[in-house]
C-alpha positions in Angstrom: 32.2 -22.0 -73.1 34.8 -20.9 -75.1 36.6 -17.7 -75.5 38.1 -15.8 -78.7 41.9 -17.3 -77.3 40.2 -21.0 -77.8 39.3 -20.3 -81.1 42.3 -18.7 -81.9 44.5 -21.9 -80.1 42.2 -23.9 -82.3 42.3 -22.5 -85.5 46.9 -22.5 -85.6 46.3 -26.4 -84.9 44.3 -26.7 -87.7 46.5 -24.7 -90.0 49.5 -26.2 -88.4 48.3 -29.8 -89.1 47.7 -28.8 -92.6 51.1 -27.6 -92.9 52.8 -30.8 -92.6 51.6 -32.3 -95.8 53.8 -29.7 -97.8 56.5 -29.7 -95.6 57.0 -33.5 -96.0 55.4 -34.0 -99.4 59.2 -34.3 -100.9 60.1 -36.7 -98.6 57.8 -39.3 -100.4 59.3 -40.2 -103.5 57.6 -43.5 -104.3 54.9 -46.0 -102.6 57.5 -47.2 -99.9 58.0 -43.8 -98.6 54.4 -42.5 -98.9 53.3 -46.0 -96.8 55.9 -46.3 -94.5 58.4 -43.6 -95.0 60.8 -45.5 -97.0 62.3 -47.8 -93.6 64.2 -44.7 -92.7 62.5 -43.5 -89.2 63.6 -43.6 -85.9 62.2 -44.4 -83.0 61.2 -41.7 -80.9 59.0 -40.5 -84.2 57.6 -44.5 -84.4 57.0 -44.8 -80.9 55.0 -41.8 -80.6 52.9 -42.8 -83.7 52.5 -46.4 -82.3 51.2 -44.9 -78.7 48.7 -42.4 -81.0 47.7 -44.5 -83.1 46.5 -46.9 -80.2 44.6 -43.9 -78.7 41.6 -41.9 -80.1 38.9 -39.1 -78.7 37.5 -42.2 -77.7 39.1 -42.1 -74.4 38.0 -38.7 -73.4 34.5 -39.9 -74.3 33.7 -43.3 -74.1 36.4 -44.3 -72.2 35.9 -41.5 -69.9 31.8 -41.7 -69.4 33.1 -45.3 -68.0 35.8 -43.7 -65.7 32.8 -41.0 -64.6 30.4 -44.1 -63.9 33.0 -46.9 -62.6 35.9 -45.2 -61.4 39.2 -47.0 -62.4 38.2 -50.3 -64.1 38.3 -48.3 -67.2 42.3 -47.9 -66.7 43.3 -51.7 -67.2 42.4 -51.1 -70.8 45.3 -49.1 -71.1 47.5 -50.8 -68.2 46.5 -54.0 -71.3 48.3 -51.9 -73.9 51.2 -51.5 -72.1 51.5 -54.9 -71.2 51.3 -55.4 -75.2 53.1 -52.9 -76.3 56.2 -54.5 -74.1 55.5 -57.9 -75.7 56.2 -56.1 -79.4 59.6 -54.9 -77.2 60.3 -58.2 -75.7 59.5 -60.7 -78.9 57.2 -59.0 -81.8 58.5 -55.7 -83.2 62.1 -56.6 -84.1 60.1 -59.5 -86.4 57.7 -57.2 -88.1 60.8 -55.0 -88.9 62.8 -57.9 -90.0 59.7 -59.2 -92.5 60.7 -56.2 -94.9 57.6 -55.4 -96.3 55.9 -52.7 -97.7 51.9 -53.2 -96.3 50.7 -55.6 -93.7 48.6 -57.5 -95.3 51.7 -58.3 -98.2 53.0 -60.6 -94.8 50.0 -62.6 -95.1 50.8 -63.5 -98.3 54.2 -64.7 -97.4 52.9 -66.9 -94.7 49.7 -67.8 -96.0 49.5 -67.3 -99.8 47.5 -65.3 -102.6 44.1 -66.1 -101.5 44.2 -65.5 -97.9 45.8 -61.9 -98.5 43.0 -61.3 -100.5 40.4 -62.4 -98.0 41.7 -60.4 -95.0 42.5 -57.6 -97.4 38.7 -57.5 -97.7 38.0 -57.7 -94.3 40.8 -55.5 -92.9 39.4 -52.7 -95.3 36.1 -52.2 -94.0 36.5 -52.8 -90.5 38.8 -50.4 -90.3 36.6 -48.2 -91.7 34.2 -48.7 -88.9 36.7 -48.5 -86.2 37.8 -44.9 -88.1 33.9 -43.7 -87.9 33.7 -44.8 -84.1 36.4 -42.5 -83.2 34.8 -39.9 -85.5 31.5 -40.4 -83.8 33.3 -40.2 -80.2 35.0 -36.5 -81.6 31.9 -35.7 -82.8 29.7 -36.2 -79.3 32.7 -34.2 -77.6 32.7 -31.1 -80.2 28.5 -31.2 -79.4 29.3 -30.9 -76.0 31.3 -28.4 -75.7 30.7 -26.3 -79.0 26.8 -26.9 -79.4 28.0 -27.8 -83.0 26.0 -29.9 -85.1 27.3 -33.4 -85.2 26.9 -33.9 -88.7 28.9 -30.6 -89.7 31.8 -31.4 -87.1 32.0 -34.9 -88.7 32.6 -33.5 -92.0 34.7 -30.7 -91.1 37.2 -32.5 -89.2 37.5 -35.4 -91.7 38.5 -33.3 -94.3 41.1 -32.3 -92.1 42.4 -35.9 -92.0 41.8 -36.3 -95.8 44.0 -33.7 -96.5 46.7 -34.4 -94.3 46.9 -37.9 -95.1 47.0 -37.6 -98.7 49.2 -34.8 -99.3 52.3 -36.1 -96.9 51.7 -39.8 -96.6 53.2 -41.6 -93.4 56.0 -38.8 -93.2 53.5 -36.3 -92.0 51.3 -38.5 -90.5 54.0 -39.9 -88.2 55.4 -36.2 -87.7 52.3 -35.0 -86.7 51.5 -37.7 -84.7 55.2 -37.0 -82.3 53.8 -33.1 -82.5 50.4 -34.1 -81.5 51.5 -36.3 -78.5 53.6 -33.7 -76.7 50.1 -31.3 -76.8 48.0 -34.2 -75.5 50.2 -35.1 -72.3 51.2 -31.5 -72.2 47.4 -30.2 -71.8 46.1 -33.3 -69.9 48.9 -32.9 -67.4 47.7 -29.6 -66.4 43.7 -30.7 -66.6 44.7 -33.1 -63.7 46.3 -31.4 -61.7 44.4 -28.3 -61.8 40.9 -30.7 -61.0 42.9 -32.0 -58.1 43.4 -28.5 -57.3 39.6 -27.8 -57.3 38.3 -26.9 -54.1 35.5 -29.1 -54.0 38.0 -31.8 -54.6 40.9 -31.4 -52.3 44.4 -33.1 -54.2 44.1 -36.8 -54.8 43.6 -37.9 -51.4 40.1 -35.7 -51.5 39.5 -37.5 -55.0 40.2 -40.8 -53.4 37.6 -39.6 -50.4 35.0 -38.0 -52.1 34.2 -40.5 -55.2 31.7 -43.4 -54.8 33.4 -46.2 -53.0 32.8 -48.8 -56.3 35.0 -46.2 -58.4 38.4 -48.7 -56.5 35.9 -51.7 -55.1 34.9 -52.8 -59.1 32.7 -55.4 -57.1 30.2 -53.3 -55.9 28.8 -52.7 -59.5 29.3 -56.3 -60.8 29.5 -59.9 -59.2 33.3 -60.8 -58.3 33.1 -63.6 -61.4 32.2 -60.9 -63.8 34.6 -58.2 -63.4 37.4 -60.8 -63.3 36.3 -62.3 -66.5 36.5 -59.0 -67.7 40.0 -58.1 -66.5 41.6 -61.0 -67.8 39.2 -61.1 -71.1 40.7 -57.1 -71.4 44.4 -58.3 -71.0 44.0 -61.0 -73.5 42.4 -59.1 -76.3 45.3 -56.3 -75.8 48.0 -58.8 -76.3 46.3 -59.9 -79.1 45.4 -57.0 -81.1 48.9 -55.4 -80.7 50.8 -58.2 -81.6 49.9 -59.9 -84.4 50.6 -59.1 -88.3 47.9 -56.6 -89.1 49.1 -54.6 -86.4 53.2 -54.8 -87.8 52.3 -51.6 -89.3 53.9 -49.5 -86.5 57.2 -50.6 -86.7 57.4 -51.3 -91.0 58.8 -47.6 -91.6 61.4 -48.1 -88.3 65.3 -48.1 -89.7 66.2 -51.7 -87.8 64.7 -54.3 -85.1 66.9 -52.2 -82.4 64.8 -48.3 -83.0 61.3 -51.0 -83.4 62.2 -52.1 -79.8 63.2 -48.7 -78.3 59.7 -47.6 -80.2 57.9 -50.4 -78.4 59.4 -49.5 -75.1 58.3 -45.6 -75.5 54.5 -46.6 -76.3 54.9 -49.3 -73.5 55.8 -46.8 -70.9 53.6 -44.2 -72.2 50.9 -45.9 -71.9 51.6 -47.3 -68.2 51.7 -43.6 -67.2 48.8 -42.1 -69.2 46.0 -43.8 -67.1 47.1 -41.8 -64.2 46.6 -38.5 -65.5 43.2 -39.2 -68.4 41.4 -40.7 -65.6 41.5 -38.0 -62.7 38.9 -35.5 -64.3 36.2 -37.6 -65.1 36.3 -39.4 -62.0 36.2 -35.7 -60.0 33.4 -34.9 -62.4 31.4 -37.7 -60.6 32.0 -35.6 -57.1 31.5 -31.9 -58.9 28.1 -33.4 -60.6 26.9 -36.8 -60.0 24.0 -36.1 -62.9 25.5 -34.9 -65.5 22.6 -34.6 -67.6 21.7 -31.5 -65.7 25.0 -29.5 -67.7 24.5 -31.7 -71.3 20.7 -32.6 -71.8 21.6 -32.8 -75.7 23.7 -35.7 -75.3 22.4 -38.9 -75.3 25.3 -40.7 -73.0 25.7 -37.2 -70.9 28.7 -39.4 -68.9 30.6 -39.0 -72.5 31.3 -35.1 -71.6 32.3 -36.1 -67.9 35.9 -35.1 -69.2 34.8 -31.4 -70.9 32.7 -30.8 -68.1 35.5 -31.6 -65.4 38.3 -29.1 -67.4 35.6 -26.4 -67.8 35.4 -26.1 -64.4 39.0 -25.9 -64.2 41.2 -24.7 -67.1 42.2 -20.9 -67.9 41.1 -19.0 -70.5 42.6 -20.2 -73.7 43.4 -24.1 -72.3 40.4 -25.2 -73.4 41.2 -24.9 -76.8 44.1 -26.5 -76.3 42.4 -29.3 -74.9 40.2 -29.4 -77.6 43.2 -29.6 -80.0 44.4 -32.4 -77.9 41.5 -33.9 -78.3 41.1 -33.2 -82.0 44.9 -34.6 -82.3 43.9 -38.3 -80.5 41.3 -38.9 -83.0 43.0 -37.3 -85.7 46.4 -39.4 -85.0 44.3 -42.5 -85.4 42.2 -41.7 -88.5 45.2 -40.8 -90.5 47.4 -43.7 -89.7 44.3 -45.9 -90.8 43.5 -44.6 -94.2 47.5 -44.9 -95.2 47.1 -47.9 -93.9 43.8 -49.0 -95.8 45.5 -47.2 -98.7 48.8 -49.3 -98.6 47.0 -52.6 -98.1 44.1 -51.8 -101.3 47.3 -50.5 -103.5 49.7 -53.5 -102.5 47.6 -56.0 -101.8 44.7 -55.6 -104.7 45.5 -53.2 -107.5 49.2 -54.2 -108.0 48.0 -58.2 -107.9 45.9 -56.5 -110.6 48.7 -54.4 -112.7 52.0 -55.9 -111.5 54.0 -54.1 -113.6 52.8 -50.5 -112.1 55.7 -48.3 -111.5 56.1 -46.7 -107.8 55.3 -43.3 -109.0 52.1 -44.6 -110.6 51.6 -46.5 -107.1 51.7 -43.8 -105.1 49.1 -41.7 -107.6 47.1 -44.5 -106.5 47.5 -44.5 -103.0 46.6 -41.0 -102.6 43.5 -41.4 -104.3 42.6 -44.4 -102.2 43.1 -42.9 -99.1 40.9 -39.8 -100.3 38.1 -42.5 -101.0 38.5 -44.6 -97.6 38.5 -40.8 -96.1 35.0 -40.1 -97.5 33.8 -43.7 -96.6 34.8 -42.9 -93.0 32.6 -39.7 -93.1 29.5 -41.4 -94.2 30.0 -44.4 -91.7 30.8 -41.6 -88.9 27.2 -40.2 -90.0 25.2 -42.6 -89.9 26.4 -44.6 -86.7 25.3 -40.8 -84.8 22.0 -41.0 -85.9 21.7 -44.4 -84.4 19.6 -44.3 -80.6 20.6 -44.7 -77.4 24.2 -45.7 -78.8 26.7 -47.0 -76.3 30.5 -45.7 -77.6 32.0 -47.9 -75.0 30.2 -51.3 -75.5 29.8 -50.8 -79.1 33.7 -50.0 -78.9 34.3 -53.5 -76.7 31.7 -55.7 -78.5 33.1 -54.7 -81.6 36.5 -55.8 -80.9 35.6 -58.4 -79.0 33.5 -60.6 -81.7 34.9 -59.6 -85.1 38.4 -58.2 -84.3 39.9 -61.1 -82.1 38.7 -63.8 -84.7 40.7 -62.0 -87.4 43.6 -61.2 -85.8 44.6 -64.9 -84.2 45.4 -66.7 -87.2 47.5 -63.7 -87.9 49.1 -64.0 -84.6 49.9 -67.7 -84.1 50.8 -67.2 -87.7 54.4 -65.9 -86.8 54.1 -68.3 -84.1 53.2 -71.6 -85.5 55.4 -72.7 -88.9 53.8 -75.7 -89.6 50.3 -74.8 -91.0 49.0 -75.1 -94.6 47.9 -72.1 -96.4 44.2 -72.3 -95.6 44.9 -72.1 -91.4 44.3 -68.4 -92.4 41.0 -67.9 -93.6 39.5 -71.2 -92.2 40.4 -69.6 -88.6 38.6 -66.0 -88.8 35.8 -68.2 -90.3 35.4 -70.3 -87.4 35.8 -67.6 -85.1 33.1 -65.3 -86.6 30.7 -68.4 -86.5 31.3 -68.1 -82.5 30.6 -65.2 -82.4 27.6 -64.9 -84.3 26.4 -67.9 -81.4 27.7 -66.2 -78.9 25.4 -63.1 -79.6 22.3 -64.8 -80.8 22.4 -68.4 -79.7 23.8 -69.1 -76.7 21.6 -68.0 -73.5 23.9 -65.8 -71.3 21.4 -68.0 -68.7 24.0 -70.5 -68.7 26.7 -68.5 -67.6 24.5 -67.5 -64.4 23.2 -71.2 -63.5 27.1 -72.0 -63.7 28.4 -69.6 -61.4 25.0 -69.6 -58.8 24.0 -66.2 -59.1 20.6 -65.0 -58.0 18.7 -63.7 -60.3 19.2 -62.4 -63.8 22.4 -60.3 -65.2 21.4 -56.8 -65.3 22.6 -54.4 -68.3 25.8 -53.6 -67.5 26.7 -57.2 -66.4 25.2 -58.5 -69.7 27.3 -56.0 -71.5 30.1 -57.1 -70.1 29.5 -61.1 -70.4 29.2 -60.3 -74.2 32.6 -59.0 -74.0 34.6 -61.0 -72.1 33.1 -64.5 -73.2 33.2 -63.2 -77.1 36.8 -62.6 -76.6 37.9 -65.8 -74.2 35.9 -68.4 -76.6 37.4 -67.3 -79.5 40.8 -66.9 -78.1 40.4 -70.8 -77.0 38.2 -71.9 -80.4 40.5 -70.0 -83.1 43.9 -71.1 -81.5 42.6 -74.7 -81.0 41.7 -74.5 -84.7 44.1 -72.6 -86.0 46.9 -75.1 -83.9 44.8 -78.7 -85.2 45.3 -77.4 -89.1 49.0 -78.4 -88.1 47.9 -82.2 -89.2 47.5 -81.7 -92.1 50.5 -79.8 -93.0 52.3 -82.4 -95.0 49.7 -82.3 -97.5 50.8 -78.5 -98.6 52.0 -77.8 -101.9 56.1 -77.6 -102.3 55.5 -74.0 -102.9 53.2 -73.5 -99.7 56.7 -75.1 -97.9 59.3 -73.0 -99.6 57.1 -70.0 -99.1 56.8 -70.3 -95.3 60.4 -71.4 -95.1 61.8 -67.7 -96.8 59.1 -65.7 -94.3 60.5 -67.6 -91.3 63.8 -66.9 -92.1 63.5 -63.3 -93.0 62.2 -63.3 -89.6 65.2 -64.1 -87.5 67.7 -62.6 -90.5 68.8 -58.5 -89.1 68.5 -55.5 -90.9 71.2 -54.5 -92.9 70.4 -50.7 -93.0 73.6 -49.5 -95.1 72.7 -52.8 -97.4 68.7 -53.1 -97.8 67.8 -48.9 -97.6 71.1 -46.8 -98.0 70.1 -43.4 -97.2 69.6 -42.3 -94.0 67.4 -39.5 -92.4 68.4 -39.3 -89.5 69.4 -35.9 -88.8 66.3 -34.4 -91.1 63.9 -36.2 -88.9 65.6 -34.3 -86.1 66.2 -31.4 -87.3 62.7 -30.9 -89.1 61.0 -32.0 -85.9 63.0 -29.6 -83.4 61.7 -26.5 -85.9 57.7 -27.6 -85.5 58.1 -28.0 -81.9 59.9 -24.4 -81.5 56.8 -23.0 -83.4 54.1 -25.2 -82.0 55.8 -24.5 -78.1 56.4 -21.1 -79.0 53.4 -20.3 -79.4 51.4 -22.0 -76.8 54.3 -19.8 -74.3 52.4 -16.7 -76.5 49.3 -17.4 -74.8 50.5 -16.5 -71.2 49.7 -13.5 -72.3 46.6 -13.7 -72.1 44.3 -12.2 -69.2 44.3 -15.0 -66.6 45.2 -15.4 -62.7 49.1 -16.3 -62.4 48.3 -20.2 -62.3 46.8 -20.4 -65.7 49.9 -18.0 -66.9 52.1 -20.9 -65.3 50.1 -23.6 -67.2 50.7 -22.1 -70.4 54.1 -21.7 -69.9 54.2 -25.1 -68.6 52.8 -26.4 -72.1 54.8 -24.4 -74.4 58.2 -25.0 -72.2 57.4 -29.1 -72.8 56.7 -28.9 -76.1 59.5 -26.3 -76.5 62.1 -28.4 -74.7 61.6 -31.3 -76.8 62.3 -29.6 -80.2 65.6 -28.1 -78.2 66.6 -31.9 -77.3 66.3 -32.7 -80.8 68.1 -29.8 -82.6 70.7 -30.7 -80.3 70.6 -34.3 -81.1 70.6 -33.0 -85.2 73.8 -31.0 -84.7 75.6 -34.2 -83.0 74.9 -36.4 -86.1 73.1 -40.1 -86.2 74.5 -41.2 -82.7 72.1 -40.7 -80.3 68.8 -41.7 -82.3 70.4 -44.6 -83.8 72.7 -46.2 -81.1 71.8 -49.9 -80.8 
């Protein structure tokens, strides 16, 4: 359990969190820098927001109960992202840059017109919501587990927390916080692995490798060959296409030019090809340290959820654990933030200024702080009530989620920057056919047929029924939405003049490059630095404090190893503040 030094860890995150809102209040002087930081960031600060915001408590939960039960499966989820986040480097993120907009939702209006930004305005909003109140939920199991709070009480707590942060600095402190809150979560889950692989009941990663159940690398042995590979390739898919698409432009809207949104997309790309290795080695030794974990959590109803807690209890010093629960508290965090300025942006550019168009931005961004403090609440009471559902499944609910309402409204807003030659109703016409599939898919269609096609014996247990649900939700609507989305094409010619001239000006902005000096003026660059070296020499400074504290020399080490990281990185960046604009903005 934890010690007086965890709470202590816990409570200067908290309070450090808090902090940023003041500290980069001034920096947001009208609606464009409140939801996107006026164009003016660079790309270390937007890649480490883009990786964060991809990346929620959900992983050390859900994602890890998976790990715990299936060994490293769970990992092409992430190996996915990476493969997305290089296609943003490769082809997308200099285009979402180059669309010079505000919200994301304000480029479906270019492309598709008035009445399609308001439908996925009104869709976006409150699925986003849900997604927010999943990762809530998934926080709140792990603060159960390892605090004995009440769920309830943690849920409110740490929503607040987000409310206030949000609101009072806007995507500034958000995508500050976000860069701060990445170092702590690599720093502290660096040192969980390798001090699990240290365990003695574990022997290094060759005694992992040994000792785990021989399905955690043969996926086959828990699933018929047909199904896993479904799965796989249904997993790669849905990646591509939730990263890359319009919606998901957000990361890169507040980057100064198409060169920092590539070097962004290359930084969340390579983290993510290296996070797997390290988030996935504790809950996998937890399966050799305690193959029934609902021995240690009997209050949880998914015990496999705490497979990661229970794996860096066993391990950590005193004091890391609170650092690992303000990692923790930072992925889910990180994500919850970035969505309500997000929701905000879209509601206050995409609905109330259609509504008042002659708002001034000071009014605007009045507006958008009281929308993200109602979108915060919303989250709370949606976090609430999905943890008093039973016997509730974080990852499948997670998967199924995506898999049959996210992927149908999310392909018409990828093929969109694709495909020129669609009229205006492509949009909504799309996400309509797709959620028609997958209401069939879930209620119509007998997963019998699947079996009788492939020849297997008997009937799909759970897991493999879970798991059909996903990957043929995803697959059939990739294949039915694009097909649909690609046939509107014939009737193109019968689009308005205005539909024509519309997409013609959204295409073009597309391939036309920022003009930094020209279209935004004032840069930022050395503040950004400068600003973030400071919060790193605190935040690292004081995690090297807590060597201090009564431990054997290895957990000493660890602390030091945390703060020095952390620490190192503001020193990197004072020095690249003192040196000018060079070596953050270089092309």
């Amino acid at each position: 359990m934890l010690t007086i030094y965890d709470y202590v860890v816990i409570a200067f995150f908290f309070l450090f969190m808090l902090s940023l809102g003041p500290i980069f209040k001034r920096y947001s002087k009208n609606d464009s820098d409140f939801f996107r930081g006026g164009g003016q960031m660079l790309w270390w600060m937007v890649g480490a927001s883009a990786f964060m915001t991809q990346f929620s408590a959900w992983t050390f939960t859900g994602a890890a109960s998976k790990a715990y039960q299936d060994g490293t499966l769970v990992a092409l989820i992430f190996f996915a992202n990476a493969v997305g986040f290089f296609c943003n480097y490769v082809w997308f993120a200099p285009r979402f840059r180059r669309m010079r907009i505000v919200s994301p939702i304000e480029a479906v209006r270019e492309r598709f017109g008035a009445v399609n930004e308001q439908v996925f305005t009104w869709l976006q909003i409150p699925m986003s919501l849900v997604y927010a109140a999943i990762w809530l939920n998934g926080l709140a199991v792990f603060s159960t587990a390892v605090f004995g709070f009440d769920m309830t009480q943690t849920i409110w707590v740490v929503g607040i927390v987000v409310i206030v942060l949000s609101v009072a600095g806007g995507s500034w402190a958000i995508c500050a916080g976000d860069f701060v809150q990445l170092l702590i979560l690599m720093a502290v889950s660096i040192v969980t692995a390798f001090m699990v692989l240290g365990h003695a009941d574990i022997g290094g990663f060759s005694g992992l490798i040994e000792k785990v159940p021989t399905h955690h690398f043969n996926w086959t042995e828990v699933a018929r060959p047909q199904i896993i590979w479904f799965w796989i390739i249904a997993t790669f898919v849905k990646q591509f296409v939730i990263i890359n698409n319009m919606q998901d432009s957000y990361r890169y809207l507040g980057v100064k030019d198409e060169h920092q949104s590539r070097k962004a997309a290359l930084l969340a790309s390579g983290l993510m090809l290296v996070g797997p290795i390290i988030w996935f080695i504790p809950p996998m030794a937890a399966r050799v340290l305690s193959p029934d974990l609902s021995v240690e959590f009997p209050m949880l109803k998914n015990p496999a959820e705490a497979s990661y807690i229970f794996a860096a209890m066993k391990v950590l010093p005193v004091g890391m654990m609170g650092l690992l629960v303000c990692g923790l508290f930072a992925a889910t965090i990180s994500s919850m933030d970035s969505g309500l300025n997000r929701n905000a942006g879209i509601f206050v550019r995409s609905f109330y200024q259609r509504v008042r168009p002659n708002t001034s931005p000071t009014h605007l961004l009045l507006a958008g702080r009281v929308a993200s403090t109602v979108f915060g609440v919303l989250i709370i009471l949606i976090a609430i009530f999905i943890s008093q559902l039973k016997d509730l499944d974080l990852f499948n609910v997670m998967l199924l989620f995506s898999g049959l309402i996210a992927i149908p409204y999310v392909m018409p807003l990828l093929w969109g920057m694709i495909v020129k030659n669609t009229p205006s109703w492509s949009g909504w016409s799309t996400v309509l056919i797709g959620l028609t599939v997958s209401l069939a898919i879930k209620y119509l269609i007998d997963p019998v047929w699947f079996s009788e096609a492939f020849g297997f014996d008997g009937d799909l247990s759970t897991r493999e029924l879970n798991d059909y649900f996903y990957f043929f939700g995803i697959l059939a609507n990739v294949v039915v939405c694009s097909g649909w989305f690609l046939f509107t094409s014939l009737f193109n010619n019968m689009s308005s003049p205005e539909h024509h001239e519309r997409v013609d000006k959204f295409f073009t902005a597309m391939r036309t490059p920022i003009d930094f000096a020209k279209e935004v003026g004032e840069a930022k660059d050395q503040v950004q630095s400068k600003t973030l070296s400071v919060l790193c020499y605190i935040y690292g400074g004081f995690v090297s404090l807590m060597a201090f504290v009564p431990n054997l020399p290895s957990g000493r080490i660890a602390f030091l190893f945390c703060g020095g990281l952390i620490g190192g990185v503001g020193f990197l960046l004072h020095r690249a503040s003192k040196k000018g604009n060079k070596p953050l903005t270089k092309n």
